[in-house]
VEXMI-533573 format. One record per atom (N, C-alpha, C): residue in one letter; x, y, z. Coordinates in steps of 0.001 Angstrom, whole numbers, padded with zeros to 6 digits, always signed. Each point is the difference from the previous one (the first is absolute). Example, Ala and Ser with C-alpha at 12.3 -4.5 7.8 and 13.67 -1.06 7.14 Angstrom:
BEGIN
A+013190-005690+007800 A-000890+001190+000000 A+000900+001200+000000 S-000350+001050-000720 S+000820+001190+000060 S-000770+001090+000730 
This chain:
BEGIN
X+066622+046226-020438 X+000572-000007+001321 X-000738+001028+000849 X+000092-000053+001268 X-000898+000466+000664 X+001221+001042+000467 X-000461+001427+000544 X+000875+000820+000029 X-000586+001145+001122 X+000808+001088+000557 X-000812+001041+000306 X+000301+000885-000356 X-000992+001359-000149 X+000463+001101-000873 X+000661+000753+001200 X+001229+000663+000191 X+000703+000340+000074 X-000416+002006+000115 X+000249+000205-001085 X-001232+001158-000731 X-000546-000066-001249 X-000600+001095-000107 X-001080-000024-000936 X-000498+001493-000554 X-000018-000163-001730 X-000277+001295-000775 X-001197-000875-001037 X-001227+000978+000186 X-001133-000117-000900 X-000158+001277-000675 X+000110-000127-001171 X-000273+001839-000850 X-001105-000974-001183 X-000810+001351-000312 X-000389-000397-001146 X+000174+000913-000974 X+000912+001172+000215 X+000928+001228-000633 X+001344-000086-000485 X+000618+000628-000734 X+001177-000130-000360 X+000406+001402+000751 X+001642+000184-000177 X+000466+001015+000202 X-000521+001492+000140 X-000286+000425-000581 X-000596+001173-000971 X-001456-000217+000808 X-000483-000809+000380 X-001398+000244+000665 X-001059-000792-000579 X+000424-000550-001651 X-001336-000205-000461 X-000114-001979+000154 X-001407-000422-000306 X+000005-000974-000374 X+000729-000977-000521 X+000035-001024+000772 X+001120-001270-000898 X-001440+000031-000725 X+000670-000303-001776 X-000828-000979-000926 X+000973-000766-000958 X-000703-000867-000743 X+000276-000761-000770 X+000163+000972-001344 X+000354-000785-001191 X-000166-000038-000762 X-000913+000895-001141 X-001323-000857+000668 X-001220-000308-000211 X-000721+000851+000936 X+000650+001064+000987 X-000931+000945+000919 X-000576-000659+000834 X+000465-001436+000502 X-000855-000498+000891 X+000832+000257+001249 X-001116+000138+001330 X+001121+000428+001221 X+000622-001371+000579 X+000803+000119+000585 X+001138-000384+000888 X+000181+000603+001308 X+000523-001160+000910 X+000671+000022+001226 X+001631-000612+000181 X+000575+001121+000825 X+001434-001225-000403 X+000235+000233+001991 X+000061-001584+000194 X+000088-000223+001548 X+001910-000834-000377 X+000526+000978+001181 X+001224-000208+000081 X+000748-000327+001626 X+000810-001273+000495 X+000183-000274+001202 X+001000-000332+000255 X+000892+000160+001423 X+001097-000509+000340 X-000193-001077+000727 X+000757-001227-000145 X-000370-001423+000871 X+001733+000484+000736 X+000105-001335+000606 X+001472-000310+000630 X+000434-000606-001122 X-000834-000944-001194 X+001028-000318-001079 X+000218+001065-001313 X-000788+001011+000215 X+001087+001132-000786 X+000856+000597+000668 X+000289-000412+000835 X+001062+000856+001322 X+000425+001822-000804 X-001082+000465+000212 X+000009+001489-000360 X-000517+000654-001306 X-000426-001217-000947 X-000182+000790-001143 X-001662-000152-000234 X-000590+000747-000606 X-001553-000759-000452 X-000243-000425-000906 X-000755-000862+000366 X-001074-001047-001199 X-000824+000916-000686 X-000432-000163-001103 X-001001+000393-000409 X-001087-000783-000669 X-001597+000485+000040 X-000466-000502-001459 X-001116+000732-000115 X-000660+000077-001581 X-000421+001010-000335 X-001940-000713+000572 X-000647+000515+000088 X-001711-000842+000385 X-000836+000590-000728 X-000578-000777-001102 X-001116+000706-000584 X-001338-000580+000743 X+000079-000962+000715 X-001152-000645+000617 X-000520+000958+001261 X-001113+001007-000164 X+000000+001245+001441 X-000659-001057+001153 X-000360-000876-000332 X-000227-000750+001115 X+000784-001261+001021 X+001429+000592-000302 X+001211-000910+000157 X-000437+000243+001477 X+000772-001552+000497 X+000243+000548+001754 X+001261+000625-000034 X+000958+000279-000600 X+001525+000652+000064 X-000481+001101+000459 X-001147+000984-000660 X-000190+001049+000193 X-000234+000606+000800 X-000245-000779+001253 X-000276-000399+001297 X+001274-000101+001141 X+000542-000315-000497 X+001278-000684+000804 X+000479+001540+000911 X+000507-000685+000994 X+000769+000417+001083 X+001018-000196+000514 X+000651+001167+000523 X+001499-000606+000917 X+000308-001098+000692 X+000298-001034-000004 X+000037-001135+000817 X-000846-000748+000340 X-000669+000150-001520 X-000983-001399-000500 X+001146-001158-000377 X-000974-001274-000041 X+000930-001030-000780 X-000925-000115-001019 X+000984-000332-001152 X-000799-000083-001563 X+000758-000718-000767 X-000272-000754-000255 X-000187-001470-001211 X+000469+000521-001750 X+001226-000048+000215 X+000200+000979-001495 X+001758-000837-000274 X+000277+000107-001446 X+001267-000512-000549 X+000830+001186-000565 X+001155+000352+000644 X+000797+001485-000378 X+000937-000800-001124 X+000188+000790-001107 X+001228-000659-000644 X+000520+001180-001243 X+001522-000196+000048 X-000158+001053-000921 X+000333+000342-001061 X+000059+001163-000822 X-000841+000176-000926 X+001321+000978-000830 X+001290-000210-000434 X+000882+000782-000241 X+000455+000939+001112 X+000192+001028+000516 X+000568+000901+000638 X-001358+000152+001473 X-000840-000343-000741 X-001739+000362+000769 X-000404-001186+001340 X-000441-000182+000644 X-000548-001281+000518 X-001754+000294+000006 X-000487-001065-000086 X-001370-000226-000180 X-000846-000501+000504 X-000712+000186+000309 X-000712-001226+001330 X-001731-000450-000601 X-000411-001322+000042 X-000748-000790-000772 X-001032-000735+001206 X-001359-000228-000431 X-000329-001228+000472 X+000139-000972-000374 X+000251-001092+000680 X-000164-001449+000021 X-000997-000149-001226 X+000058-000896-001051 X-000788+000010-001183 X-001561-000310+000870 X-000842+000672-000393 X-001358-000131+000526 X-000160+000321+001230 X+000569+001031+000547 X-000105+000158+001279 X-000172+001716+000822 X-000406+000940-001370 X-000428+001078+000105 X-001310+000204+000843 X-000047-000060+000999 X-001598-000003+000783 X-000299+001274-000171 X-001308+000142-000341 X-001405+001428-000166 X-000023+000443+001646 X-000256+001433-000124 X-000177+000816+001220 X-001747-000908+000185 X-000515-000533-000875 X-001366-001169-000024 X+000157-000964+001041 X+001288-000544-000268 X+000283-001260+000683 X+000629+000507+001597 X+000553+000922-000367 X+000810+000373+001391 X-001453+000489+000901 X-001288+000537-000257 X-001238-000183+000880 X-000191-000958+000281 X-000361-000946-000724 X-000606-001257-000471 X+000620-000678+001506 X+001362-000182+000291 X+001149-001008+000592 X-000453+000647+001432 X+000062+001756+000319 X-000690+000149+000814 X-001270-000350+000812 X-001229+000295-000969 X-000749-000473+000522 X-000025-001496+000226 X+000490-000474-000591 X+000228-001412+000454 X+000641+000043+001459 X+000712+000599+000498 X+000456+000072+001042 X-000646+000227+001080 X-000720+001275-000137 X-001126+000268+000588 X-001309-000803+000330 X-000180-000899-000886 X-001232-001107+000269 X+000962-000766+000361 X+001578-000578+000304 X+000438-000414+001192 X-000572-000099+001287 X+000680+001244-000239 X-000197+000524+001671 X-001519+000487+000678 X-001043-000155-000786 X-001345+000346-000047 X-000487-001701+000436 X+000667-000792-000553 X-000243-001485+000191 X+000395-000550+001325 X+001028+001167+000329 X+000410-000613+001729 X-000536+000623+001119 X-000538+001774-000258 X-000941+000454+000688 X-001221-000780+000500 X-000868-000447-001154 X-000994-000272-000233 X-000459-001643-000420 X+000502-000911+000441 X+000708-001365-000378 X-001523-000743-000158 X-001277+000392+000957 X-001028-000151-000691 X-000682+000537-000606 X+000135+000753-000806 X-000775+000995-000901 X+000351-000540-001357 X-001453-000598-000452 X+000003-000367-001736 X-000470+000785-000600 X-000798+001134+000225 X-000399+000930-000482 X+000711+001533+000161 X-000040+001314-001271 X+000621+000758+000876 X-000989+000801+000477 X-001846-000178-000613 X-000357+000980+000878 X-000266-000153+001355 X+000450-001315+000464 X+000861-000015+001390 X+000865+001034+000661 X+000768+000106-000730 X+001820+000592+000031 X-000325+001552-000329 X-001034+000428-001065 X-000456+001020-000085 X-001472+000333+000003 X-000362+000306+000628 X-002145-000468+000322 X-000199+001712-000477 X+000576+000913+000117 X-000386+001345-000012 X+000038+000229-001543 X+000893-000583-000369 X+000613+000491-001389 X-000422-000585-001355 X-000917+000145-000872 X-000366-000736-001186 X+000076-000076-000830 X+001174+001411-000341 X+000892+000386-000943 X+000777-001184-000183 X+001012-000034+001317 X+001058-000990+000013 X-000243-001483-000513 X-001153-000526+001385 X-000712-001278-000775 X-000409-000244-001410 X-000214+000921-001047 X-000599+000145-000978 X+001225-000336-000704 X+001035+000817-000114 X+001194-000642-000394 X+000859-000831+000202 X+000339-000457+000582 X+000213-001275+000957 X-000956-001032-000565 X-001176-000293+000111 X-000656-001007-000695 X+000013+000210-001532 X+000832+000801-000591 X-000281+000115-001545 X+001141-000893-000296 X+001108-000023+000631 X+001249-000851-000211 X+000471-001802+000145 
């Protein structure tokens, strides 16, 4: 369900100051949020993925997530397959950006058109 965060707590510390870890000493993030359907309490969940977009998230974003809960706790989930990479969250951008680069520039098939100075840019840009 599509939702907005409400607020929002990102630690990658516990109490005491130190590191969330596992088990296994591996680190952790635990991103925790209030929607209107916890009407006051927070979600939680723990992220071992450091390249989550959660980690990202903001006050009065909307975000694509399933809260449900969990004994006394509530929990909040993605949609099965639907964890997007801080990768993808560029990725969707620049896509956006060669949008709007497409309406600037509506005849330009080339970008060292769009960028003639720059051969850095072109260089990458044609690698893709």
């Amino acid at each position: 369900m599509k939702t907005i965060i409400e607020k929002i707590y990102i630690s990658d510390t516990n109490k005491q100051g130190q590191p969330l870890l596992t088990k296994r000493g591996e680190k952790y993030s635990r991103v925790a949020i209030q929607t209107k359907e916890t009407q006051g309490k927070w979600a939680s969940n723990n992220i071992f993925n450091k390249l989550s977009a959660s980690l990202h998230w903001k006050q009065g974003q909307t975000v694509d997530i399933e809260i449900e809960q969990n004994g006394e706790w509530l929990n909040w989930k993605f949609p099965e397959g639907q964890d997007i990479t801080t990768t993808q969250m560029i990725l969707d951008l620049l896509e956006k950006i060669n949008e709007k680069l497409d309406k600037v520039f509506p005849d330009e098939t080339s970008t060292d058109k769009v960028f003639p100075d720059d051969p850095e840019i072109n260089n990458i840009i044609n690698k893709l």
